[in-house]
N, C-alpha and C positions, 0 to 999 in steps of 0.2 A: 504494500500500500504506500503510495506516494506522503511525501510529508505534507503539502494541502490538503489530503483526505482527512489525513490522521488529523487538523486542528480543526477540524467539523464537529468532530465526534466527540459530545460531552466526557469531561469525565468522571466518570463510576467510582473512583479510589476516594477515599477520604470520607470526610463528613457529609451525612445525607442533604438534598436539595431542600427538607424542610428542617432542618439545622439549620442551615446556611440561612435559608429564607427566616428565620425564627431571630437569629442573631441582627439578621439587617434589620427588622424591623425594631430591635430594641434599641439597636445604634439609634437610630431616628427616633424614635421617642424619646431618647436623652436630648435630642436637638431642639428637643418644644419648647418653646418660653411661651409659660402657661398665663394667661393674663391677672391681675389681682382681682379682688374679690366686687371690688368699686368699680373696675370698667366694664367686669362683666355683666352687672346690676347695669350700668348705665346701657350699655351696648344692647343688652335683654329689652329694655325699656324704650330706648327706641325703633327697636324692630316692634314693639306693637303697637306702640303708637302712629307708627309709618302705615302697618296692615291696618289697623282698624281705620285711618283716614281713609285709604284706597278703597278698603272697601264700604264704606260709605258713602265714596265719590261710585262706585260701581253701582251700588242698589240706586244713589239719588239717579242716575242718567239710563240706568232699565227702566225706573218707574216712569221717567217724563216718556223715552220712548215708547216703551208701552200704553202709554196711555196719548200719547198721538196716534199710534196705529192703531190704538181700539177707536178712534174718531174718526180716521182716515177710512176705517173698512166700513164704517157708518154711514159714514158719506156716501163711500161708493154705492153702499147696496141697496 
């Protein structure tokens, strides 16, 4: 077998593909810089503050158009 075959081919010897994979993910989770307790309360609190606008801007502009198209088909018919 030529030597570019041979660097195709995983290799088998050493520690398992879910070792290896088990190890990197720990590596990276040492790499988190986890937020404090204070941005994550504020950060939380803006995300629903942000949703509940949006969705309130969503119901207010179903309900006008809905309620144009229940007068638009009124008209028509």
């Amino acid at each position: 077998m030529s030597e570019e075959k041979k660097k195709d081919i995983p290799n088998t010897e050493g520690p398992s593909t879910l070792q290896t994979t088990a190890r990197a993910y720990r590596a990276e989770f040492r790499k988190i810089v986890w937020p404090s307790r204070d941005t994550l309360i504020k950060h939380t609190i803006t995300v629903v503050v942000v949703s509940l606008i949006f969705g309130a801007y969503i119901a207010l502009t179903d309900g006008i158009f809905g309620a144009l198209f229940s007068r638009f088909v009124q008209l028509v018919s």
